[in-house]
N, C-alpha and C positions, 0 to 999 in steps of 0.2 A: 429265705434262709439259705442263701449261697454258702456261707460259710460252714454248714452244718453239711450240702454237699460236697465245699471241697474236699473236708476232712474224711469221707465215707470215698473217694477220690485214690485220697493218699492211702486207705488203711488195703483198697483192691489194687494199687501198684504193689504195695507189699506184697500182698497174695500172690500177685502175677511174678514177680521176684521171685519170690518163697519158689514157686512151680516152676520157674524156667532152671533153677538149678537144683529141683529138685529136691528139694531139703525133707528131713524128713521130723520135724516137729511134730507138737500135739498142743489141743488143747488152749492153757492161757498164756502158756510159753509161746505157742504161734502167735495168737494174736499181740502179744506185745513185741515179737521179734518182727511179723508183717509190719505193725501201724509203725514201728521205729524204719525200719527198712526203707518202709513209702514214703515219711518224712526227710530222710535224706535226697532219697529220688527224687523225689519233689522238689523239695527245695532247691535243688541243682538243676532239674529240669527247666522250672519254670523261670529261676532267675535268668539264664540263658537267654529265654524268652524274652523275658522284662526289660532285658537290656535293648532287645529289639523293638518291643512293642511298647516299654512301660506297664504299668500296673493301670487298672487290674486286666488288662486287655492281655500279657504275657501270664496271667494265671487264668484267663480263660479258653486263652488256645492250649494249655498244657492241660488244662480239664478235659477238652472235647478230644485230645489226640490220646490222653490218656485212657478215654470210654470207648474209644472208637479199637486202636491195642489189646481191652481188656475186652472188648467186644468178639471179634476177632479172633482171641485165643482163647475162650471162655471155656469149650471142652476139652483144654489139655491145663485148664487151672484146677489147682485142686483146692477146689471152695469150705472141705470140709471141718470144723470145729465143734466140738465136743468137749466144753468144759463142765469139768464134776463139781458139784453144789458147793462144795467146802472150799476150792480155791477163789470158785467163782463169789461166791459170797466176801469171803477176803478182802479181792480185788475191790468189791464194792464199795466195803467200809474204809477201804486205804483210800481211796477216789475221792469219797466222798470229806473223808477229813482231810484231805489237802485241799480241795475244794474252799473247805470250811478256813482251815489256816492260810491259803493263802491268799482270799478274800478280804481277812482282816488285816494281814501284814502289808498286804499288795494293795498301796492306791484306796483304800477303804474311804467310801465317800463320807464326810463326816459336816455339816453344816456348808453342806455346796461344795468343799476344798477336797482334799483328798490326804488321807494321815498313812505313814508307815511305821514298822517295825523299826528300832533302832540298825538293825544290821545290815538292815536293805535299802536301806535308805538314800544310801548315794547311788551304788552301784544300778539298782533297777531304774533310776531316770537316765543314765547313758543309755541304759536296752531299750527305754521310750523316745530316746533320742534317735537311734539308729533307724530302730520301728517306725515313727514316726516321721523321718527322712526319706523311706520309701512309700509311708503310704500317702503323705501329706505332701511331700516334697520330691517326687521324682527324681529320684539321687541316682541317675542311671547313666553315664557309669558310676559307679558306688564313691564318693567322697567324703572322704574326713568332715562330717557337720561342725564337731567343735574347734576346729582347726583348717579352717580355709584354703584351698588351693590345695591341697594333700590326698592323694588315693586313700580310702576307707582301708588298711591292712587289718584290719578285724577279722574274728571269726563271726562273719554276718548271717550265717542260715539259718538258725532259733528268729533271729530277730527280723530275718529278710518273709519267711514263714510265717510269724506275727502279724509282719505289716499285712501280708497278701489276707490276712483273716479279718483285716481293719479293712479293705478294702473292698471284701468282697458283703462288708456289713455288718461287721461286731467292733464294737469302740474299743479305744485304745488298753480301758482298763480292762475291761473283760475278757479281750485278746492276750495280753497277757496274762494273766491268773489260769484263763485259762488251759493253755502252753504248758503252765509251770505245773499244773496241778496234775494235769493228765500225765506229764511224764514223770512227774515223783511217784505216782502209784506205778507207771510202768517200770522206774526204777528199780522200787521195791520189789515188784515181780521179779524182774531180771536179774535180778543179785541172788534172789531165793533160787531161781533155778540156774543160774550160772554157778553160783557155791553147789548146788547138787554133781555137776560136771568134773569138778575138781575132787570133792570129799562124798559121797553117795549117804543121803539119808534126811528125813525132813528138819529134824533138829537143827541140822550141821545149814543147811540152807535159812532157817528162822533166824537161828542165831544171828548167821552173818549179814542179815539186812536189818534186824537192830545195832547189831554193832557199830554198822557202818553210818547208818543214819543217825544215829544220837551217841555217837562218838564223844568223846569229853573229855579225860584222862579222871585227874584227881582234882581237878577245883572246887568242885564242890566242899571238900574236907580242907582245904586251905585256904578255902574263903569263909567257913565258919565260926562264929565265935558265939559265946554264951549267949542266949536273951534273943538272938537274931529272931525275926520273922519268917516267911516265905517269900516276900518281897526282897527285905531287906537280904536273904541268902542267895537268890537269884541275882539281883543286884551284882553284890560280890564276885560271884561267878560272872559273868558279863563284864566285868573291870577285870579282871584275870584276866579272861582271853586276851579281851583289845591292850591292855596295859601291859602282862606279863608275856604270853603265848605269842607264839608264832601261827599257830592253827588255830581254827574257829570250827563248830561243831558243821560236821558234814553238811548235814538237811541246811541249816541256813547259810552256807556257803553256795551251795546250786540253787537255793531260792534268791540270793542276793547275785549270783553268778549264771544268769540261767542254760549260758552257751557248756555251761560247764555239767550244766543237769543233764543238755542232753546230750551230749557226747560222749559220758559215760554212758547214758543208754544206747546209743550207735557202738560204742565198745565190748558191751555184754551182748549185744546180738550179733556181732560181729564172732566175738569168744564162743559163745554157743556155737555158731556153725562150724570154725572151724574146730575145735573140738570132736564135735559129731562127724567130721569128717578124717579127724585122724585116728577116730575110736580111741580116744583118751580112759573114757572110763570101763570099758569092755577090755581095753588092750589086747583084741584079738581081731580078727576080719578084715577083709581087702577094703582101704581107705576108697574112700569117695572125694577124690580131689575137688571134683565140681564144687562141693561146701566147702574146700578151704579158700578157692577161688570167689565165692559170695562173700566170704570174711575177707579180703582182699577189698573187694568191690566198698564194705562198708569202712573199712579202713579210710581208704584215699579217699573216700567222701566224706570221712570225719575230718580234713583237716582243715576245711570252712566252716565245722561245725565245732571246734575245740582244739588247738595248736597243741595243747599239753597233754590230752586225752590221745592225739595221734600221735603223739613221739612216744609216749611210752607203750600205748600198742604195737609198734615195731621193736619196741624190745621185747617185750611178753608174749606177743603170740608166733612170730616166726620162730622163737626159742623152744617155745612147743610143740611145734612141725620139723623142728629138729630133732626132736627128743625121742618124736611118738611116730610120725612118718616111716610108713616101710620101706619106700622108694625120696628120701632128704632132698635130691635134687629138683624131681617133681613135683614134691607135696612144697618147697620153697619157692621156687618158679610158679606154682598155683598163684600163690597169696601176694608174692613182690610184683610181677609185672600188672595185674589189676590196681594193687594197690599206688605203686609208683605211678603207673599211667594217669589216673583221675586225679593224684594230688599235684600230679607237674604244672600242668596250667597255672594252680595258683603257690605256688612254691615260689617263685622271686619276691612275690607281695608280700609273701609271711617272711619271709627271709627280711628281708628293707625291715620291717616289724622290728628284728629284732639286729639289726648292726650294730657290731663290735660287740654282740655275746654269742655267743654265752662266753665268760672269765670267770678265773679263779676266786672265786672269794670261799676261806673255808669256814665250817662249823656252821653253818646256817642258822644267823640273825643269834650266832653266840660270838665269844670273843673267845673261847680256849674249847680243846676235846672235852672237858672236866663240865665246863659250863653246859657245852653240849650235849653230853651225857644226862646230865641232870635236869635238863627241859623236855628230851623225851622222854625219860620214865616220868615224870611232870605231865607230858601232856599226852602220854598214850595210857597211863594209869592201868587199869586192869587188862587191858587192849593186849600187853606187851607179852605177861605170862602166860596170857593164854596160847597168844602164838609161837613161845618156845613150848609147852605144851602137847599144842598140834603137830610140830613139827617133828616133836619125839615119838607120835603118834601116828603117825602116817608112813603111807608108801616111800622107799626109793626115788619113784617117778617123784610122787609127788614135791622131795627136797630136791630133784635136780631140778623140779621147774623154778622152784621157789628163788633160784639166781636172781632169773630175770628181774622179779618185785624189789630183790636184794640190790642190783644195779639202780634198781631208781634212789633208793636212800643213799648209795655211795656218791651218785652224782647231784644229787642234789644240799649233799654238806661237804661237794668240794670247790663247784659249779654255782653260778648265778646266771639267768638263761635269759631275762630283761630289768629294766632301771630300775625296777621296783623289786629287791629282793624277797619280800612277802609271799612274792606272787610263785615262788618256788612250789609254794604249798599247795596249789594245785597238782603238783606231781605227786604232793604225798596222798591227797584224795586219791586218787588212780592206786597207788600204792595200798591204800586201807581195802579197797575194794578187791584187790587179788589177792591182800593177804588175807582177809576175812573168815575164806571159807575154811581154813587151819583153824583157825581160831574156833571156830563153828564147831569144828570136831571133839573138842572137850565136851559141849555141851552133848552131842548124838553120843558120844560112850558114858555119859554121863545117864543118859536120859536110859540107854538100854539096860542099866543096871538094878532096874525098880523103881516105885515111886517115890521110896524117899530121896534117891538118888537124883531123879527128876524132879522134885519139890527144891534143894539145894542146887540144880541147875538153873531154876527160873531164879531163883535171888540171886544168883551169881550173877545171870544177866541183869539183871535189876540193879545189880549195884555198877556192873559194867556200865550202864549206860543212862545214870538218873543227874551224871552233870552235864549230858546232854537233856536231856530230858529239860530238867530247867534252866536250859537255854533258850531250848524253844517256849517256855514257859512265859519270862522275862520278855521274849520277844511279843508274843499275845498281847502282855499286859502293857508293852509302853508304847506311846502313840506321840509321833513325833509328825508336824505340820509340814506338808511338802507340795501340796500344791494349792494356791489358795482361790477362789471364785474370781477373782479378776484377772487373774493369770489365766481360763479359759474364756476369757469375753474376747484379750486381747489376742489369745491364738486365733481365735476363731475370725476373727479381723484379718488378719495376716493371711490365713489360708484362703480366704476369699476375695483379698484386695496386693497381694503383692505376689511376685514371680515364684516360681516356688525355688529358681536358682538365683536368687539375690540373696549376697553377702550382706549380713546387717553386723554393727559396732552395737555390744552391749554389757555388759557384768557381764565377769566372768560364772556367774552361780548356778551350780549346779542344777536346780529347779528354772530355770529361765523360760516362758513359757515362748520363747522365739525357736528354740532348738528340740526340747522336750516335750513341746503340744504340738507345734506347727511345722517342725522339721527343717526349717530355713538353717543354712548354714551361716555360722560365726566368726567372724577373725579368729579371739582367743575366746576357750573354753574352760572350765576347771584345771586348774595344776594336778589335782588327782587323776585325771582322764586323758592328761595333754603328757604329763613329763612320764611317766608310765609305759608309753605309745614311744618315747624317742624322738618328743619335738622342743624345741627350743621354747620353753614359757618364756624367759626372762623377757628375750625380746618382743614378742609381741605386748604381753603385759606393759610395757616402756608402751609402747606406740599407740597402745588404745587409751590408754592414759593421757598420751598428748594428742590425739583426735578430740577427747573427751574436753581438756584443758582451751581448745582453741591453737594449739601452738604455731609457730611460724608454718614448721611443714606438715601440718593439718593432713592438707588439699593432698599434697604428694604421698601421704600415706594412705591416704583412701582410694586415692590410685592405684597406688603400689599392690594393696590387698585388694582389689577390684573390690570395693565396698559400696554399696548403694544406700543404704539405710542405717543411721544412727537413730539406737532408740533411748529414751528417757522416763525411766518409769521408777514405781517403788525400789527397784532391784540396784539402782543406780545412784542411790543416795549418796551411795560412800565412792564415787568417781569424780567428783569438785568439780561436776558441768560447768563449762563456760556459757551461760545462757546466751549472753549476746552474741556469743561465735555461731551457736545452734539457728539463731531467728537470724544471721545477716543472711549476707547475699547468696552465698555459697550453698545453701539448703533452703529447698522449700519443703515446708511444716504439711507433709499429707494427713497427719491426724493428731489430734487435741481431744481427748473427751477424758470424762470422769468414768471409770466401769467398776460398777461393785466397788464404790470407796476408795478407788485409787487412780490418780490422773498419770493417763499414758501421751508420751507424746513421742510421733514416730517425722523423722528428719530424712527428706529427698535427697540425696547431691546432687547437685545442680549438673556437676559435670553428664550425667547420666542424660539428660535432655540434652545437653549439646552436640554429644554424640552419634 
């Protein structure tokens, strides 16, 4: 059970974290701000590592350096944790139903194949692509699998952490589910006690980690009509989003995005510290730089762990050590230089990511202010009054922090930041998450008022939050076919019988089990996953097409992309093989079989032997 000690690994670097700057937590707030902590450290630790050593050989020197440290320092850690039965209870049942949901949503193994949730459906086989590139494919240095010859410019540490839990013994599916699960309840932890930091009171913290997880606006009331069902109303809602909206409800946005689940969590442990260290919510006593300096540390570390989750932490949390810092110069000089320092290494990568953006495009996925106007009271629904509300509710401090959250929606309906302008809306997740706990604040004055007061607090939230609610409903109930029994016959082929850095020509489809099971990098990949990224589809799509066809310059293109292996299988139907071009000279046939009902045939280039 390697896997079960790396993870007990990462949760004692957090600890040793936690102790080296002192922090001063409690409870289940430490442990999700430790085990988040260690996961960043980790992941960067050992990647380092991997580059050197590969997998899992660079997560087992980072395990034994890392016990040998925690060894070592073990009397000046401070090991203590004392959670009270009610949160810890909590914790349990939120674990355990993410567990349970994303079990079902995630890869759920269904007659040998594997089925998904409608929402997740594309997105989590690229995070088994990446995953599976490191643990299957030694992608070291990190390369673009579904686009050949291209540095990986990804946020790769969710998925680089994955892989390293596949390697050290837990399979692909169960690696991620489990990732995803653990850090959605850490989530929810960490939104409940980071809204405490901002608005002080347990309501005002409940609230804002429903809010934020089953976020929704009004669809549900605009997708209704006479007679509907429960299916049938779910439904509706679900074509709204994808049809109508620009936003998609929180929770299945970081289950369908999971680099994005945890780097919100790397942001709320980050926010807790520095917070605690500017005594934000005491507003009195000599600051403890050293925690604004640990929020630093997890800052620059998030930005392998979430590009969009790090650019808006540098707007919101140095705004705050501006605001609340007794000594501005010090308490910023804390947080920038840790945080600039860890993200410089990989800052030209991310940068090349994203050439020639960010540019103006305004109104965000509207065509007039009027239009734009009207899709967000649309698609914040109850979200929106609550937070003029809160805002009329709350401290001074608290509306001058609220700038910073306020710059993200000014930049992002003026601002397009990559090809895909959808993809904004991650900035607005980060945005829901800081403005939440204002929001949260109706309910805690709500709730101090008595209990009828608090009876009409929980239907408020109930109604806030039930078009999310069946979203993730709709997602439970539809099961969409994504990985099918012969697609693992033929990975498993692959990982056993070809290089694990050979280029193979194949569909381009998103389930392909060359890229998604076995990790092998592809010419072309998905248009969803390639033109997104800033890579030229059209032409490679042209060129695997005429590899596929036979054409005159075949040979020169398999060259050109350093290609070793053309394959021929179910996924290839719709590519107009030239069979004779495939069986002539230029390729010898490594394998022919039937697997589970579908005949695979996998194509040598010749050239590769002469060489």
């Amino acid at each position: 059970m390697l896997w079960i000690a790396f993870l007990l690994v990462t949760l004692a670097v957090g600890f040793l974290f936690l102790s080296a700057f002192r922090a001063k937590l409690a409870g289940l707030e430490k442990l999700c701000v430790a085990l988040t902590a260690g996961f960043a450290l980790t992941a960067a630790g050992s990647f380092c590592l991997a580059l050197l050593f590969g997998l899992p050989w660079g997560a087992y020197l980072f395990a034994v350096l890392a016990v040998a440290l925690v060894a070592w320092s073990w009397k000046r850690v401070d090991w203590s944790l004392s959670i009270a039965p009610v949160p810890l209870v909590a914790f349990i049942l939120v674990l355990a139903a993410s567990f349970l949901m994303c079990g079902r949503i995630h890869f759920d193994e269904v007659d040998g194949g594997w089925v998904a949730g409608a929402t997740v459906f594309g997105d989590l086989m690229y995070h088994s692509t990446v995953a599976s590139s490191f643990a299957y494919g030694n992608n070291f240095p990190a390369q673009e699998i579904v686009y050949a010859g291209e540095p990986l410019r990804y946020h790769l540490f969710t998925d680089f952490y994955t892989a390293e839990l596949m390697a050290l013994g837990l399979d692909l599916r169960w690696a991620m589910v489990a990732v995803n699960a653990l850090f959605t309840a850490m989530l929810a932890a960490l939104l409940y006690y980071a809204s405490q930091r901002i608005v002080p009171g347990k309501w005002a913290g409940a609230a804002a980690a429903v809010l934020v997880l089953f976020s929704g606006g009004i669809a549900v009331w605009q997708g209704y009509h006479a007679g509907m069902d429960f299916p049938q109303l779910s439904r509706a809602v679900y074509d709204l989003y994808h049809g109508t909206y620009g936003m998609v409800n929180v929770l299945l946005t970081v289950w369908a995005q999971r680099v994005l689940l945890t780097g919100l969590c790397v942001f709320l442990a980050a926010l807790a510290l520095v917070f605690d260290g500017i005594n934000w919510t005491a507003g009195k006593g000599d600051d403890d730089y050293r925690l604004v300096a640990a929020g630093g540390v997890l800052t620059g570390l998030c930005l392998l762990t979430n590009f969009y989750v790090f650019a808006a932490a540098w707007l919101i949390l140095p705004f705050a050590v501006l605001i609340a810092a007794r000594s501005r110069i010090k308490g910023l000089a804390a947080f920038v230089v840790p945080a600039f320092l860890l993200a410089l290494p990989a800052l030209p990568l991310v940068l090349s990511h994203t050439a020639g953006y960010p540019k103006v495009n305004m109104f965000w996925m509207s065509d007039s202010l009027e239009q734009s106007l009207v899709k967000w009271v649309a698609e914040l629904g109850f979200f929106l009054p609550l937070l003029i509300a809160g805002l009329a509710l709350t401290t001074g401090r608290n509306r001058l922090f609220y700038l910073a959250p306020l710059a993200i929606v000014v930049l992002i309906n003026v601002f397009q930041f990559q090809p895909n302008e959808g993809d904004n809306h991650k900035f607005i997740v980060v945005w829901l998450v800081a403005s939440a706990p204002l929001a949260g604040l109706v309910f805690q004055r709500m709730a101090e008022q008595g209990r009828v007061s608090a009876t009409l607090a929980v239907l408020l939230l109930a109604l806030a939050s039930v078009t999310g609610i069946m979203n993730v409903a709709f997602e439970w109930d539809t099961r969409y076919t994504q990985v099918q029994p012969t697609y693992f016959a033929f990975a498993d082929y692959l990982k056993a019988n070809t290089d694990p850095h050979a280029v193979f020509v194949t569909d381009p489809s998103h389930v392909h089990p060359v890229t998604s099971l076995a990790g092998r990098p592809i010419v072309e990949g998905p248009y969803a996953w390639t033109y997104p990224h800033g890579y030229d589809y059209g032409t490679r799509e042209a060129d695997v097409r005429a590899i596929y066809a036979g054409a005159p310059n075949a040979a020169e293109l398999l060259e050109k992309y350093h290609a070793r292996y053309v394959v021929l299988g179910p996924l290839e139907a719709g590519m107009d093989a030239n069979e004779a071009f495939l069986d002539g000279p230029a390729f010898n046939k490594t394998f022919d079989a039937e697997l589970n009902g579908s005949r695979w045939r996998l194509y040598e280039f010749r050239q590769w032997n002469a060489s």
